[in-house]
C-alpha positions in Angstrom: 14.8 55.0 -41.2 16.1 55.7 -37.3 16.8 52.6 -36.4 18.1 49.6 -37.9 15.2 46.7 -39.0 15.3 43.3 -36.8 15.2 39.8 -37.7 14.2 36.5 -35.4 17.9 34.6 -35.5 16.6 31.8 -33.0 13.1 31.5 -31.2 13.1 33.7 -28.4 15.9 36.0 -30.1 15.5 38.8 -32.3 18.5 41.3 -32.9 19.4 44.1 -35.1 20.7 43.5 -38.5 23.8 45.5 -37.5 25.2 43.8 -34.9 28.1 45.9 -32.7 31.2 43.9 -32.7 33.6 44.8 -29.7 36.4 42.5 -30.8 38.7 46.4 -30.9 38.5 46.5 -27.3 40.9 43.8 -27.0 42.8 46.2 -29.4 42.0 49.0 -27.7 43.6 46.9 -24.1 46.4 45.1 -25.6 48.8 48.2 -24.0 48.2 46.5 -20.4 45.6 49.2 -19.5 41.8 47.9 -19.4 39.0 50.6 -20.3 37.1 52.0 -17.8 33.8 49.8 -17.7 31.6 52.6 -16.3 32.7 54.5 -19.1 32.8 51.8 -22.0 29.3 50.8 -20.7 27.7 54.3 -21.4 29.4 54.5 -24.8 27.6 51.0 -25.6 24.3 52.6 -24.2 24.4 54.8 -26.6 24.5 52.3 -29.6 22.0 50.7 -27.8 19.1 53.0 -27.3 20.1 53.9 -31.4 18.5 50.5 -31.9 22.0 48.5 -32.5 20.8 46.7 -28.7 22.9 43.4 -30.4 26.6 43.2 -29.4 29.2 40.4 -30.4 32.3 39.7 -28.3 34.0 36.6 -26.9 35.9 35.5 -23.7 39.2 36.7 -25.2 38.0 40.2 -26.2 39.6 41.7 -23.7 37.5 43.0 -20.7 34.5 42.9 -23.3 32.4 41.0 -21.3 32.9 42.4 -18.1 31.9 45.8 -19.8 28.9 44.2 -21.0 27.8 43.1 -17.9 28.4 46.3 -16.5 26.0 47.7 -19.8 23.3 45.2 -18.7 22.6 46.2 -15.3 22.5 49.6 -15.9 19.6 51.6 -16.9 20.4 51.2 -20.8 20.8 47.7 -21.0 17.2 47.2 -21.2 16.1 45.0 -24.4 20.3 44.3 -25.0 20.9 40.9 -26.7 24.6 40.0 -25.5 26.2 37.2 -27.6 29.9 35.4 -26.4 32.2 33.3 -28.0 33.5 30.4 -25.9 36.9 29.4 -27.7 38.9 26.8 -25.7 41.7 25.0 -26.3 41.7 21.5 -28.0 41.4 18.8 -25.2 39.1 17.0 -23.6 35.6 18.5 -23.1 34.0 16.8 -20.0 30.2 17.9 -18.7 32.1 20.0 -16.4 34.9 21.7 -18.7 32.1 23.2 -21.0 30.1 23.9 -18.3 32.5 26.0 -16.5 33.3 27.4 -19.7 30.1 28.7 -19.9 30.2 29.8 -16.4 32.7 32.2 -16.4 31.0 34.1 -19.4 27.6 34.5 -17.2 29.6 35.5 -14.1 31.7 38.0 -16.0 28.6 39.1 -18.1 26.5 38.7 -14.3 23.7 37.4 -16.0 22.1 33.9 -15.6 21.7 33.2 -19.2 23.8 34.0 -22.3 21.4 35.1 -25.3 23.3 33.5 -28.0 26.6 31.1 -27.5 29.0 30.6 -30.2 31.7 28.0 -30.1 35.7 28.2 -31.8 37.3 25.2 -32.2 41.0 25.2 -33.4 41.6 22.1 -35.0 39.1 19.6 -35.8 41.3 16.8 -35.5 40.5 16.9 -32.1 37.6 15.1 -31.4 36.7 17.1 -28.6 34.4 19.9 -30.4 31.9 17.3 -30.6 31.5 16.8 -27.2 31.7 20.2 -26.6 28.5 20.7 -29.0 26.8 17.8 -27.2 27.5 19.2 -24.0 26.4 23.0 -25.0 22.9 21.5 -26.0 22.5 20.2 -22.6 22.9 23.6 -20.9 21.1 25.2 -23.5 17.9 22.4 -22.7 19.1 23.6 -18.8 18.2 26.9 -19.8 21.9 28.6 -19.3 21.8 29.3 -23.3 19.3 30.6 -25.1 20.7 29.7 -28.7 24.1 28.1 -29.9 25.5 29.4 -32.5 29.3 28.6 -34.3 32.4 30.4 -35.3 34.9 29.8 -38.1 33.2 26.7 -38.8 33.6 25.1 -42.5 30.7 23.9 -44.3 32.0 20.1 -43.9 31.9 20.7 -40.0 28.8 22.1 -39.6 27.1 19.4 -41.8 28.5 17.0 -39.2 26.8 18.9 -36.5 23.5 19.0 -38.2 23.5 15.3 -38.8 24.1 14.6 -34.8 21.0 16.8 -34.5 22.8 19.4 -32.4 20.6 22.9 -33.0 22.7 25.2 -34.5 21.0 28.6 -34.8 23.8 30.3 -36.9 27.5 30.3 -37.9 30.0 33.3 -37.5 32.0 33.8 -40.4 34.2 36.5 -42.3 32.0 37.8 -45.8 33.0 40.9 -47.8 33.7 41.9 -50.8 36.9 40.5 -50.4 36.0 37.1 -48.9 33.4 35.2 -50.9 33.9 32.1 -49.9 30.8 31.5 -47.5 28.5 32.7 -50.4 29.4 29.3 -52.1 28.9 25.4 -49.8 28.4 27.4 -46.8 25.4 29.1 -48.2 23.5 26.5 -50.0 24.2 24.3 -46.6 22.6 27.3 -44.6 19.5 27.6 -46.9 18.8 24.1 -47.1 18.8 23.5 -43.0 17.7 26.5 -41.7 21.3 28.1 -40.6 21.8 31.5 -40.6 25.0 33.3 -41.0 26.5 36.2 -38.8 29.2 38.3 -41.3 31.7 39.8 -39.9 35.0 41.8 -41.6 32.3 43.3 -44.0 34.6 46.8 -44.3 37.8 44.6 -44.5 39.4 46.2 -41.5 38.3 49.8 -43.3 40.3 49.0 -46.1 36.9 48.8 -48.0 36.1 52.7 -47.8 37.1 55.7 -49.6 39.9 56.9 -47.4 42.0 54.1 -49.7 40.1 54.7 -52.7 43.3 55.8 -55.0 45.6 55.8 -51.8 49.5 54.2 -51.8 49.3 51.0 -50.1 50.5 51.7 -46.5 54.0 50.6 -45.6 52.6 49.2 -42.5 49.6 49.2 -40.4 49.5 49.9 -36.5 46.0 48.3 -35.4 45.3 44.3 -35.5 41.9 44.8 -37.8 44.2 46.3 -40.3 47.0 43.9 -39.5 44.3 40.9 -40.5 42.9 42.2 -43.5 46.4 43.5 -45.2 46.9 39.8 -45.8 43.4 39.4 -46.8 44.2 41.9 -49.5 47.7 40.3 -50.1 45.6 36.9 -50.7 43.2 38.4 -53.5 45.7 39.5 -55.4 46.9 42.3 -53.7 46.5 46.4 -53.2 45.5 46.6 -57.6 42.8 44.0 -57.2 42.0 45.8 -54.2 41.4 49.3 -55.7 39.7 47.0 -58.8 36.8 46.6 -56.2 37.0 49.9 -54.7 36.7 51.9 -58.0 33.5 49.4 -58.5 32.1 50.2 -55.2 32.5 53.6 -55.7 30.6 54.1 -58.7 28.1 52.4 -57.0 28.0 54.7 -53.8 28.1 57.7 -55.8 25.0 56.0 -58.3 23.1 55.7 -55.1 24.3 58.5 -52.7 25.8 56.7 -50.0 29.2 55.3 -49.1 31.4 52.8 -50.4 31.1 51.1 -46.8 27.2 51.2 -47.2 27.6 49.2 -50.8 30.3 46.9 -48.9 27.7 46.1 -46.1 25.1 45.9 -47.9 26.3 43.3 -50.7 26.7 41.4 -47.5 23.2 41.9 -46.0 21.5 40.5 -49.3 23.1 37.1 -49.2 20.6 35.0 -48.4 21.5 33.5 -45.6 23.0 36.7 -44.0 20.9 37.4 -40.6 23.2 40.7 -39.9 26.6 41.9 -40.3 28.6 42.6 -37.4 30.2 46.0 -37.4 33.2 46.6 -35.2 33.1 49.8 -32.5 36.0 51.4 -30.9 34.3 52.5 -27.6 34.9 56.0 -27.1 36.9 57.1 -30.0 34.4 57.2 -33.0 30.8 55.5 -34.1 29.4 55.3 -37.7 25.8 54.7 -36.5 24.2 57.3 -38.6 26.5 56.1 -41.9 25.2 52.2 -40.8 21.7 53.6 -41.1 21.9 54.3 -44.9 22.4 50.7 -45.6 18.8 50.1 -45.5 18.2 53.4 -47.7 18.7 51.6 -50.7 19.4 48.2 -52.4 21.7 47.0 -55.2 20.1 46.2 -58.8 21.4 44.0 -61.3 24.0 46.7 -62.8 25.5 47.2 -59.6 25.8 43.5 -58.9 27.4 43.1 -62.6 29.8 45.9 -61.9 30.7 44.2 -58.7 31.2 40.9 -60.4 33.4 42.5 -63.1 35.8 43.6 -60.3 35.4 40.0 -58.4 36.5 38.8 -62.0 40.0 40.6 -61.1 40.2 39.0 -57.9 41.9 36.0 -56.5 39.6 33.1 -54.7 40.6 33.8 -51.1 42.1 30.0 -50.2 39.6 27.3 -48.7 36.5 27.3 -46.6 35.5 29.2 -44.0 37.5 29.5 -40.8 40.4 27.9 -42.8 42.8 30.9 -42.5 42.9 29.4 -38.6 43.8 26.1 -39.2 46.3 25.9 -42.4 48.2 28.1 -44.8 48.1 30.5 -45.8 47.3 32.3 -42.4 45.2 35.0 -42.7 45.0 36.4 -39.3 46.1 39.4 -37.3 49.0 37.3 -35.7 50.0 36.2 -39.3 51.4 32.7 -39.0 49.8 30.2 -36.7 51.4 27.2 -37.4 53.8 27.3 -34.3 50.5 27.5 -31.7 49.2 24.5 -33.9 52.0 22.6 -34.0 52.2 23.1 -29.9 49.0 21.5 -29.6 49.2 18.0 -28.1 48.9 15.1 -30.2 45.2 13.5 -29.8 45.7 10.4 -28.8 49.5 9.4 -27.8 51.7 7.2 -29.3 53.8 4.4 -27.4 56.3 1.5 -28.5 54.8 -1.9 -29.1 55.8 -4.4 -26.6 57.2 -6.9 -29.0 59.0 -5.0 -31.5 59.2 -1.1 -29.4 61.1 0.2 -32.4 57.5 0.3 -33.9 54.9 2.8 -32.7 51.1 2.5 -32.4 48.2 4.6 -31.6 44.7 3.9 -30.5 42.3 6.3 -30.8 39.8 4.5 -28.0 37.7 2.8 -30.2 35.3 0.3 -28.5 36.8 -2.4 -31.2 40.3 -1.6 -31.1 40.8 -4.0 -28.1 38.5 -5.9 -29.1 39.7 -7.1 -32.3 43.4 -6.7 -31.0 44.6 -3.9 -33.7 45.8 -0.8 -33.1 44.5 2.4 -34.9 47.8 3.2 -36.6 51.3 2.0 -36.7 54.5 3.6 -37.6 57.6 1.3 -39.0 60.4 3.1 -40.0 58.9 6.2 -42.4 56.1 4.2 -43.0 52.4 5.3 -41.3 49.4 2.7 -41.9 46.2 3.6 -40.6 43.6 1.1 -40.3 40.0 1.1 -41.8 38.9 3.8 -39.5 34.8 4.3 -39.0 32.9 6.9 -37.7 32.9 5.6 -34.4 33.6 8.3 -31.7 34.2 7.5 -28.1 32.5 4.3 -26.6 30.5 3.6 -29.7 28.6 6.7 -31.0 28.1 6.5 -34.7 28.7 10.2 -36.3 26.9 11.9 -38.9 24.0 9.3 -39.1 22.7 8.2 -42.7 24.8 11.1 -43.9 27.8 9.1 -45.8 29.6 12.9 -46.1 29.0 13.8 -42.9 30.9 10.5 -41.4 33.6 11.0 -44.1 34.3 14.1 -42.7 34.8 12.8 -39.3 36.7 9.5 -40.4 39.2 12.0 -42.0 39.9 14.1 -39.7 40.1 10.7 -37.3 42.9 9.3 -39.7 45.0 13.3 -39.8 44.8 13.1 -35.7 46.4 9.4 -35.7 49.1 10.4 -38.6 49.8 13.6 -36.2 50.4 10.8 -33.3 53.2 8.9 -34.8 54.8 12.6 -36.7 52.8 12.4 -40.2 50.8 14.6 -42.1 48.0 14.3 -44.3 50.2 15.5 -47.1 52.4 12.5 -46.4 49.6 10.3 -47.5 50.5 7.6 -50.6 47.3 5.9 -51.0 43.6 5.5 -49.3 41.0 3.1 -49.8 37.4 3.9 -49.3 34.6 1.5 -48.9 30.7 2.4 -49.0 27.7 0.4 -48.1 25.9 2.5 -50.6 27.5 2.7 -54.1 24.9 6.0 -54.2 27.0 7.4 -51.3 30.2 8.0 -53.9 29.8 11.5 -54.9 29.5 12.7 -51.5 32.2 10.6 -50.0 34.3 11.4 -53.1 33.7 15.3 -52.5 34.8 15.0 -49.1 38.1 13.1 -49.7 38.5 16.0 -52.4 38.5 18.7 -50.1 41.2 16.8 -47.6 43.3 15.5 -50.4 43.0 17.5 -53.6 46.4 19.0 -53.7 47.7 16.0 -52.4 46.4 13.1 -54.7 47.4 10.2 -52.9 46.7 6.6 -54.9 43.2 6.3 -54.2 40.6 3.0 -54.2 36.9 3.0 -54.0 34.6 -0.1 -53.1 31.5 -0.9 -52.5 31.3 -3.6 -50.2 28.1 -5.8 -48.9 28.2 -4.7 -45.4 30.6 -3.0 -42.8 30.5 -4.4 -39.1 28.9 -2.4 -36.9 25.4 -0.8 -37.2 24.7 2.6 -39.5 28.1 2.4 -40.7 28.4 3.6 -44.4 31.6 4.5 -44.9 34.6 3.1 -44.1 38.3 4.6 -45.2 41.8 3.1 -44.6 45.2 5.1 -45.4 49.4 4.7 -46.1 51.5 7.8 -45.4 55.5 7.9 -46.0 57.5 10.2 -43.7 60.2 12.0 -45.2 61.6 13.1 -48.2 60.7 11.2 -51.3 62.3 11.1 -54.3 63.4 14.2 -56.3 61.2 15.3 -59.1 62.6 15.1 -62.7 
């Protein structure tokens, strides 16, 4: 094979199943000193007329997309499919934030309409990343996207998406032999609506090759690939569970005659609901186009995937869902720790003293029936936090996740963590919660859901099933108590 096969990702948008990531340019920048885009732009071309035509950056890559552009009006940016990450920060997303988001990617790319848009959201407590999704749809209907995609979204996020009916042509997320973890929810979820993924960190910053086959774990690494997936490594049980999977991988390679980066990539490439796997490129320095080829030489057979799963056997679950390693410990990024740029954040909604008694604190989240009724969404006395029963309702009215019960538990959740944020609580400072359903049917998918916020933190816990919630297509409905502080010691 000379060039790599093709799949149909959206309508209208077929790419290679190696996609070119060009994430290392911001790498490649960070000493001050941007790389020539004439120059960068020819080293693309060449990728490109190889047959990988599919490139991967984002609006924080570094001059990425100004490159890019530069690649598409030259000569050998014919038949180039250029996909961008938009990833602002949490606040509010107006018609005109997103679209001037969106703007500043098609004037840096010079191009009128971005092949494939994928959004990053840092903290879904933030409400915001659903309007942002709303919003994105409209432009894509206007014609200034040609397919949305996702990045670092968990499966519980995404289901809320496909519930509001928002078309979702794929989701960008880390997969290796390392990092199983979208092989599991994120997966099924995929299959069942039609989602497909884009893989990157296949290689695990290189680590998954043979130049660390047998190698000393390195006292320190200098580029921020490396940097990411040391931790990676640290959070699967280190540089023995890592050579574990390298000494399986390489008795693979060497079974088939190719690489232990072509068995890496191409475990990866026959998940299901893998569309392609992006591969990163350092413009200029070095290119493993010819290596990438092999990966469709061959294909793994049931011994090599029981040797693999014998070495995953030695491994440690890498912690969460996908796109966790953004939002909460442990952090498993190239910066390390993020919890000082999250904890900078704003709160969502603010919190002010209530006129009668201002020692206490509220917080309304700007629920049509807060006023209404008189209530607030949360009040803090002293160390105590009590959320009201707190609905799917988002903005002026709009009911989220639709007959899906999950889906709106998701959303309520992450509703109740934004007011406990307000008034200086946690979700781990939770005490008790009280769920009521519409549907006793409903409970194992509400239940699931209040698992995944709550599992290591086991508040008291009651469910109901109740004749009727106000309000139409409600089917959930979830109240909470949180303490502030320290709590007794343990005996």
């Amino acid at each position: 094979m000379t060039r790599p096969p093709r799949l149909m990702l959206a309508p209208g948008l077929e790419i290679a199943r190696v996609v070119t990531g060009l994430w290392q340019v911001a790498d490649m920048e960070r000493g001050g000193t941007l790389l020539d885009p004439v120059r960068a732009a020819a080293d693309m071309a060449g990728y490109a007329a190889a047959g990988f035509d599919s490139f991967d950056m984002a609006d924080h890559y570094g001059s990425a997309e100004v490159i890019t552009g530069e690649l598409l009006h030259s000569p050998g940016g014919q038949g180039v499919r250029a996909f961008t990450k938009w990833c602002p920060p949490p606040g509010p997303m107006t018609a005109d934030v997103v679209r001037a988001g969106v703007q500043r990617s098609l004037e840096r790319m010079r191009i009128h309409r971005i092949d494939l848009l994928q959004f990053h959201w840092w903290t879904f407590e933030h409400p915001g990343w659903l309007n942002a999704m709303l919003e994105l749809a409209k432009l894509k209907d206007e014609g200034l996207i040609g397919a949305i995609g996702l990045t670092n979204f968990d499966t519980a996020h995404l289901r809320v998406l496909l519930a509001e009916g928002v078309p979702v042509a794929s989701n960008q997320v880390c997969i290796s032999l390392l990092d199983r973890r979208a092989t599991e929810a994120m997966q099924a979820l995929c299959l069942e609506r039609g989602v497909r993924l884009l893989a990157y960190g296949t290689l695990g910053g290189g680590f998954l090759s043979e130049r660390w086959l047998g190698a000393e774990a390195p006292a320190e690494v200098g580029d921020w690939s490396k940097m990411k997936y040391r931790r990676f490594i640290d959070a699967v049980g280190g540089w023995a569970a890592l050579q574990g999977v390298l000494r399986a991988a390489d008795a693979i390679a060497k079974k088939h005659g190719v690489s232990i980066a072509n068995v890496a990539t191409r475990w990866v490439l026959e998940q299901p609901a893998v569309a392609a796997v992006i591969v990163g490129a350092r413009l200029g320095e070095r290119e493993h186009r010819a290596d990438n080829l092999r990966l469709f030489a061959f294909s793994l057979d049931d011994d090599d995937r029981a040797r693999l799963q014998a070495a995953f056997d030695g491994t440690t679950r890498i912690p969460g869902d996908c796109g966790d390693e953004y939002r909460k410990p442990p952090f498993l990024t190239a910066s390390g720790d993020l919890s000082h740029h999250l904890d900078a954040l704003p709160p969502v909604w603010p919190a002010v003293p209530m006129p009668a008694r201002p020692e206490r604190l509220r917080v309304d989240s700007g629920s049509v029936w807060e006023p209404l009724a008189g209530y607030a969404r949360a009040v803090r006395v002293g160390d105590r936090i009590l959320v009201s029963g707190t609905t799917a309702t988002h903005g002026s009215g709009r009911v989220v996740g639709g007959d899906d019960a999950g889906a709106q538990a998701v959303y309520i959740l992450d509703k109740i963590a934004a007011s406990l944020g307000a008034l200086g609580g946690r979700l781990e400072d939770v005490v008790r919660t009280r769920v009521y359903l519409t549907h006793a049917s409903d409970w194992r998918a509400v239940s699931e859901v209040h698992g995944r916020y709550f599992g290591d933190i086991r508040p008291a816990n009651t469910l109901l099933q109740v004749g009727a919630l106000i309000g139409e297509g409600y089917r959930v409905e979830i109240e909470a108590e949180a303490v502030v502080g320290p709590g007794p010691q343990a005996r």
